[in-house]
C-alpha positions as CSV (number, residue, x, y, z in Angstrom):
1,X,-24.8,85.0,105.2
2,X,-27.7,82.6,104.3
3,X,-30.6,83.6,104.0
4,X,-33.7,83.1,106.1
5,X,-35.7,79.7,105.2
6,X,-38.8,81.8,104.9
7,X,-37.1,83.4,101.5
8,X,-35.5,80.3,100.3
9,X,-38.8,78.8,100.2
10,X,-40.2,81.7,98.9
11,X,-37.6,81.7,96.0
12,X,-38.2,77.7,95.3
13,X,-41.7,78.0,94.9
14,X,-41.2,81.2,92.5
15,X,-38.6,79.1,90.1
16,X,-41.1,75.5,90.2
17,X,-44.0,77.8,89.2
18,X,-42.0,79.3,86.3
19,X,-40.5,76.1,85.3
20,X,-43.8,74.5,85.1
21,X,-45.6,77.2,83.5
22,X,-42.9,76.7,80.9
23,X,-43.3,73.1,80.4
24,X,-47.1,73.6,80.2
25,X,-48.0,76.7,78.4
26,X,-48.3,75.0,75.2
27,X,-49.8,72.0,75.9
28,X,-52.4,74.0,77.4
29,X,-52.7,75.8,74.0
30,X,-53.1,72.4,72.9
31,X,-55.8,71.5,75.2
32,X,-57.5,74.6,74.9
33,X,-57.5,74.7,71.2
34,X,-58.6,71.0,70.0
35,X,-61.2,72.0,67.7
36,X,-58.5,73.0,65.1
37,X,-57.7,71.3,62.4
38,X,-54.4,68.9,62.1
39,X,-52.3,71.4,60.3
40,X,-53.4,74.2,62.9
41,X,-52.3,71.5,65.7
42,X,-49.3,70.4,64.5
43,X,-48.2,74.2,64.6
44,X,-48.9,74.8,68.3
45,X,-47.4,71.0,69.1
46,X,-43.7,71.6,67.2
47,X,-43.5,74.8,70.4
48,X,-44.0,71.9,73.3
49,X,-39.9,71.0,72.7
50,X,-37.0,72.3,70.8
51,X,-36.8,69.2,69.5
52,X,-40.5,68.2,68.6
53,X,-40.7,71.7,66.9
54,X,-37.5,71.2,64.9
55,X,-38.1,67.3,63.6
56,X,-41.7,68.6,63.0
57,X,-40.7,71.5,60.7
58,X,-38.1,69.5,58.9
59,X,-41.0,66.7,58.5
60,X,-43.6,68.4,57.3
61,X,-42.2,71.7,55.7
62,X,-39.0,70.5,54.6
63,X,-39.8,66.7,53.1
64,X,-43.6,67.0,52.6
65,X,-44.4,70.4,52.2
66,X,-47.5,69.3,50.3
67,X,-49.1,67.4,52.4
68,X,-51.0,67.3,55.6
69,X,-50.3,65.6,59.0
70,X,-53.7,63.3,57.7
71,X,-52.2,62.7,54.2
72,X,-49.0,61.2,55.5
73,X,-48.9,56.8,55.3
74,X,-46.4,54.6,56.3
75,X,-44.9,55.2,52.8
76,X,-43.9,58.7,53.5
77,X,-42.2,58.2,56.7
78,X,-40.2,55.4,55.5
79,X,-39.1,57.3,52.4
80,X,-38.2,60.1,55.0
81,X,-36.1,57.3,56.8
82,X,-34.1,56.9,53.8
83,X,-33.7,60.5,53.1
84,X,-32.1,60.4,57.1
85,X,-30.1,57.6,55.8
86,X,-28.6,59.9,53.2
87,X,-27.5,62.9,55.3
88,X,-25.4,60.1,57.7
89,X,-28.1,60.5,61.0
90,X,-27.3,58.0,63.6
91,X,-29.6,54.6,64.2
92,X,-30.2,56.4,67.6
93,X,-31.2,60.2,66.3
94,X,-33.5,58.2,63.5
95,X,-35.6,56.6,66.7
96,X,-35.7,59.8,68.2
97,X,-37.3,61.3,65.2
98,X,-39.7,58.8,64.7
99,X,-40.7,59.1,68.7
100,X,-41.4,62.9,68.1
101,X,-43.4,62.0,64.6
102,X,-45.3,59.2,66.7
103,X,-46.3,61.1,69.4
104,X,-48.0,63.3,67.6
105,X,-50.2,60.9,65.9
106,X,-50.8,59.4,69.0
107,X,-52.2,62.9,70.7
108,X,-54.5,63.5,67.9
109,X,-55.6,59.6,68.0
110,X,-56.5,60.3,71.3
111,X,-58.7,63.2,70.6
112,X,-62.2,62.9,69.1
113,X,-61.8,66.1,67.5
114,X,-59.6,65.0,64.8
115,X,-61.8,62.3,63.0
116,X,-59.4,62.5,60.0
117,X,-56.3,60.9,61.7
118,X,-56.8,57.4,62.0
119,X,-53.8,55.6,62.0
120,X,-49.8,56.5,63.3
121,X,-48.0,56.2,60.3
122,X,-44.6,56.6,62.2
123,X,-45.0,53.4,65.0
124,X,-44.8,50.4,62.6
125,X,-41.6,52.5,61.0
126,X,-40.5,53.5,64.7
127,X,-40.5,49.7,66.1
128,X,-38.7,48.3,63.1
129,X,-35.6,50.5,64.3
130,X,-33.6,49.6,67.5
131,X,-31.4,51.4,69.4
132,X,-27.6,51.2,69.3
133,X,-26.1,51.3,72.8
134,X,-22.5,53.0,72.3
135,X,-19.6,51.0,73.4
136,X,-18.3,51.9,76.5
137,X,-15.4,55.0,76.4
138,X,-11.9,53.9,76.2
139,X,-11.0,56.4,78.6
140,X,-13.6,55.7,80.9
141,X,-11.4,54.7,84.2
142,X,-11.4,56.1,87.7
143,X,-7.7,56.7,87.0
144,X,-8.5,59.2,84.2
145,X,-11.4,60.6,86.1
146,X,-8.8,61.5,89.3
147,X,-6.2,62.5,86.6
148,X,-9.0,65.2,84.9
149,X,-10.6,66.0,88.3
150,X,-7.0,66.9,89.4
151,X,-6.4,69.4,86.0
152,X,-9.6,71.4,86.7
153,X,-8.0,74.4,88.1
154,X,-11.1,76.4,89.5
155,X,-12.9,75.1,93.0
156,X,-16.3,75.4,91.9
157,X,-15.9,73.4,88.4
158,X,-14.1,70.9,90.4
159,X,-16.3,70.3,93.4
160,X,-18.9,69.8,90.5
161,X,-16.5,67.5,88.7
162,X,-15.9,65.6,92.1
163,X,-19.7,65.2,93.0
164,X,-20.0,63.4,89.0
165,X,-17.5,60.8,89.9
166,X,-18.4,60.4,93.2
167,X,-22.3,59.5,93.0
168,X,-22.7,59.0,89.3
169,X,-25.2,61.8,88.8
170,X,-25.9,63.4,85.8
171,X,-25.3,66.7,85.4
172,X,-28.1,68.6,85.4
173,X,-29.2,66.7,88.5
174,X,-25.6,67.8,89.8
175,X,-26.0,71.8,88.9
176,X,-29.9,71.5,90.3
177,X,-28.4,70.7,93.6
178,X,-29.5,73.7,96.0
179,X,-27.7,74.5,99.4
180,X,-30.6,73.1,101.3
181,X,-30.2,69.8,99.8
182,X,-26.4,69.2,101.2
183,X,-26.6,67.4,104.8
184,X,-22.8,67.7,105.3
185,X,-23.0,66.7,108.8
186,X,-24.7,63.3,108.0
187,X,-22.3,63.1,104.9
188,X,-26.2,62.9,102.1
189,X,-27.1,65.0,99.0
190,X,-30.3,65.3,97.7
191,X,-30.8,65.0,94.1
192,X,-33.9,66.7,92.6
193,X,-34.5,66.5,89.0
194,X,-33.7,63.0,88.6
195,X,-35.0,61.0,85.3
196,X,-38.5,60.7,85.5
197,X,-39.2,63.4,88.0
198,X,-38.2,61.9,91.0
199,X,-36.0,62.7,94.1
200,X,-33.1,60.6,95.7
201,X,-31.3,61.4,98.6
202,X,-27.6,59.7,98.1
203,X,-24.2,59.0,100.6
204,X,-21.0,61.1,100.4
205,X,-18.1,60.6,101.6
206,X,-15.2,62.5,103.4
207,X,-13.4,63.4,100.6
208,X,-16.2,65.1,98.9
209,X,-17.9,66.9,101.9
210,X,-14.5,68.4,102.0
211,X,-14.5,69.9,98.6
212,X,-17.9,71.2,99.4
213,X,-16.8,72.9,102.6
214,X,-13.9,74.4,100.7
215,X,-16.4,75.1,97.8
216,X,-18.5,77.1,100.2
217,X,-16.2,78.8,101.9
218,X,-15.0,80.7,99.1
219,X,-18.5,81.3,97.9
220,X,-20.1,82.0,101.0
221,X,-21.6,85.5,99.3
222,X,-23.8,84.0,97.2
223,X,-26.9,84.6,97.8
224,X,-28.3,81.9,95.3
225,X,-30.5,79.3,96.5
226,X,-28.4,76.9,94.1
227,X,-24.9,75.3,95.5
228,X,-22.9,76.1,92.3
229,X,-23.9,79.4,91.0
230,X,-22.7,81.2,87.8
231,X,-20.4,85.0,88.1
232,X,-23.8,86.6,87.7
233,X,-25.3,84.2,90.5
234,X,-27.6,82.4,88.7
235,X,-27.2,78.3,88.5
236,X,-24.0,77.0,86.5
237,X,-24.6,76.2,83.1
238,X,-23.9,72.9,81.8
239,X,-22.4,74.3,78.7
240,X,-19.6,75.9,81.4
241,X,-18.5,72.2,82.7
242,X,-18.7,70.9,79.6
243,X,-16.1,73.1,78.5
244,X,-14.4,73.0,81.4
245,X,-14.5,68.8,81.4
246,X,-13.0,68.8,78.1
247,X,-10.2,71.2,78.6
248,X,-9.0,69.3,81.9
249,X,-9.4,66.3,79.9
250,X,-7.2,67.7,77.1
251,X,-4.3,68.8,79.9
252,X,-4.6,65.8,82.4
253,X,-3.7,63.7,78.6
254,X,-7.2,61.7,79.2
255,X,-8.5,62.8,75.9
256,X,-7.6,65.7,73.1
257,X,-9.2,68.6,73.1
258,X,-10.5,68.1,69.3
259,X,-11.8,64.3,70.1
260,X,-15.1,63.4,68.3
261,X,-15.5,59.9,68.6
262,X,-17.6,58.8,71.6
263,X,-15.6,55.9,72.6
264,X,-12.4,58.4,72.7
265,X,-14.0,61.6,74.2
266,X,-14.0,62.2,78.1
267,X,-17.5,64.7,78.6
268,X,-19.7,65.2,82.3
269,X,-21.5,62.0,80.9
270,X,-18.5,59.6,80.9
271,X,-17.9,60.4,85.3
272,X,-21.5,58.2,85.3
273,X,-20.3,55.3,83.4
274,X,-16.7,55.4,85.3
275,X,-18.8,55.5,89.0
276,X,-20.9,52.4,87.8
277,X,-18.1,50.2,86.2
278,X,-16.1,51.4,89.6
279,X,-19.1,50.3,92.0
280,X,-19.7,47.1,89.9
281,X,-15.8,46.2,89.8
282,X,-15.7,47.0,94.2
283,X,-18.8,44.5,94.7
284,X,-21.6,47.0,95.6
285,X,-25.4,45.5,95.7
286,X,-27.1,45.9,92.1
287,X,-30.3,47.2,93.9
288,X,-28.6,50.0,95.9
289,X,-26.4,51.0,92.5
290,X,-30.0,51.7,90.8
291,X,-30.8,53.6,93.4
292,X,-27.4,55.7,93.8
293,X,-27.8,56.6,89.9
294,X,-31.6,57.4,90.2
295,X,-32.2,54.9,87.5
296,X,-35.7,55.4,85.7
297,X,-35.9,52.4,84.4
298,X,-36.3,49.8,87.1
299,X,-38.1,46.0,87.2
300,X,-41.0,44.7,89.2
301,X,-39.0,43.6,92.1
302,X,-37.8,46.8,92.7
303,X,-41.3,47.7,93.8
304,X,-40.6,45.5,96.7
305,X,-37.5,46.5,97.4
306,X,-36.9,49.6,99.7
307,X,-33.7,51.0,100.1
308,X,-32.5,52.2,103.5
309,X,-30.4,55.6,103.2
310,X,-28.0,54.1,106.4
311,X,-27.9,50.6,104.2
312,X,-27.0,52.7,101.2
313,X,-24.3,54.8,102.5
314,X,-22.4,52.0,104.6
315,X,-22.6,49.8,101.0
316,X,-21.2,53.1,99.2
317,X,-18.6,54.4,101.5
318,X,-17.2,50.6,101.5
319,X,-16.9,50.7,97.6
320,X,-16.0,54.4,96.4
321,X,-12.5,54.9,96.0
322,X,-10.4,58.4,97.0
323,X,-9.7,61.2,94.1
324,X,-6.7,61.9,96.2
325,X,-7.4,65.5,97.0
């Protein structure tokens, strides 16, 4: 049975307070502790991320171990390029590095407190290298897409599976999906943690309200606020559907199992890039495509332009295509 909307609420405010106290405990450290020196700093910053903390150690303690965050020129984060270079990291990982390395400089550039840092020694470095965008996956076609969705064998893996084809999400925004955010009678889903922090409600159609119903009907114990909950009823990892992606990939013939190679690998990922080319190839507006895939990125006009759910969801329901279930 569900539960009363007094304890759902109850349990969504619990989990946002956690999740930001997460987020922020250290950069309230931060805050809190500005009058230490660079060295101090950069020790408190590398726990913000998993990923600031571990380009930060490799930075400092692994290239210059010698030398402080205001020791370090343009010099030493080129020659740290190169040294990148050598160990075969990707164009894109190298511009991710430099972001974290930049970011840094530009916190303590910020602050007052750290007269000794004036300069970011990693943005002239950062700007000089572009991004690569991948080429689009051979296997990327709504065919394969059916063909997989039809080898996942378990309900709840596939409704997930479904929901990624069907609205482009990605998949965290998919598993964050709660049971109050499904208006199967309308035929919307609301999508919370979309890029950038923001909301989107987007269309459905018949075909996947079914596998919902069917999802839920079989899961109707739960007693997790989240639609698609783990066997120890916390929220579906997204290690589990990647697995389970690349296995139903590996049967439906899509792609093997042992693939590496982007442009040959079918993952959650590759369901987005099959629901645009499918939406783009079918004729659907450009403005209410941004808005289905909860696009962070978006130009001026589309500060002007409002989109209307019931304009959204005729547009979508005359372009998306059946899975066949």
């Amino acid at each position: 049975m569900p539960r009363p909307e007094s304890r759902r609420n109850q349990d969504r405010a619990r989990r946002e307070l956690r999740n930001r106290l997460r987020r922020t405990r250290c950069l309230a450290e931060l805050e809190k502790e500005v009058s230490r020196s660079p060295l101090q700093l950069l020790q408190l910053y590398a726990k913000t991320g998993r990923v600031r903390g571990r380009v930060l150690r490799e930075f400092y303690h692994d290239q210059f171990p010698d030398l402080n965050p205001d020791e370090i020129r343009t010099g030493h984060v080129e020659n740290y390029v190169i040294a990148l270079d050598e160990r075969g990291v990707s164009q894109n990982s190298k511009k991710k590095y430099l972001e974290v390395l930049s970011s840094f400089y530009n916190y303590m550039l910020k602050r007052d407190e750290f007269e000794s840092i004036t300069s970011n020694p990693a943005a002239v470095v950062m700007e000089e290298i572009s991004r690569i965008r991948p080429d689009r996956p051979d296997c990327a076609t709504w065919e394969n897409a059916c063909k997989l969705i039809h080898a996942i064998p378990d309900p709840r893996d596939k409704t997930v599976a479904i929901i990624l084809a069907k609205t482009g999400a990605r998949l965290l925004e998919a598993l964050s999906i709660e049971e109050d955010d499904v208006d199967l009678e309308k035929g919307f889903i609301r999508l919370r943690e979309r890029k950038g922090g923001g909301q989107t409600v987007v269309p459905i159609d018949d075909e996947t309200i079914y596998a919902i119903k069917r999802y839920q009907f079989i899961n109707v114990d739960s007693d997790s606020p989240y639609l698609f909950t783990s066997n120890l009823g916390g929220r579906l990892s997204k290690e589990r559907i990647r697995r389970e992606v690349k296995a139903a990939a590996d049967r439906a013939g899509v792609a093997p199992k042992e693939e590496r190679r982007f442009e040959k690998k079918f993952t959650p990922h590759t369901f987005r890039t099959v629901f645009t080319t499918l939406m783009r190839k079918q004729g659907m507006k450009p403005y209410i495509l941004k808005y289905i895939r909860g696009d962070a990125k978006t130009e001026t006009m589309d500060i002007y332009t409002r989109v209307d759910r019931d304009e959204a969801k005729e547009e979508y329901l005359n372009c998306i295509k059946g899975i066949g279930l």
